[in-house]
N, C-alpha and C positions, 0 to 999 in steps of 0.2 A: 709394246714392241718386244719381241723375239729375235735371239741371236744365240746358237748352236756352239760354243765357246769348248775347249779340252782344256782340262785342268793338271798343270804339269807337276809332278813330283820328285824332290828332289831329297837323298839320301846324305848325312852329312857323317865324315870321319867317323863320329862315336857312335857310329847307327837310326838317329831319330830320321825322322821323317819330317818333312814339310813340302805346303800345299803354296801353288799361283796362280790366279785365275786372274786373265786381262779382262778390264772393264774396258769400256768407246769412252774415251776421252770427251766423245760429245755427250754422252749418258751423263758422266760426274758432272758437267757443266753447266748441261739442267737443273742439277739436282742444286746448283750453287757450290760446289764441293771443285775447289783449286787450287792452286803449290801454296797459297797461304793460307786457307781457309782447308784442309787436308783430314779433321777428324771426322771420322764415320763412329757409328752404330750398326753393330751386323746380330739379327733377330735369326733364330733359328723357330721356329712354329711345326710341330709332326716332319712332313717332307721339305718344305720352303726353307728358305733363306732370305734375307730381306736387307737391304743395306737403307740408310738414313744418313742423310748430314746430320752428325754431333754439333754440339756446343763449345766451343769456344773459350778456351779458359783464359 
């Protein structure tokens, strides 16, 4: 499945940068990943990006 998402960026008081990219609520709930089950694994490979449910400490 394919969905065309904009990734917003945001500039904070001392300069740095940071990134947000909204995921489908229904995506993470396939994957098992929910407000208490919440860790991911995000895989970077050449171009890809890859996100995983984490483990559970």
């Amino acid at each position: 499945m394919k969905k065309e998402k904009i990734v917003q960026f945001h500039k904070s008081g001392s300069g740095n940068i940071s990134t947000r990219l909204s995921i489908p609520a229904s995506w993470l709930a396939e994957l098992g990943i929910t407000e208490k089950e919440k860790k991911v694994i995000i895989e970077k490979k050449e171009k890809e990006i890859r996100i995983y449910k984490g483990e559970e400490e």
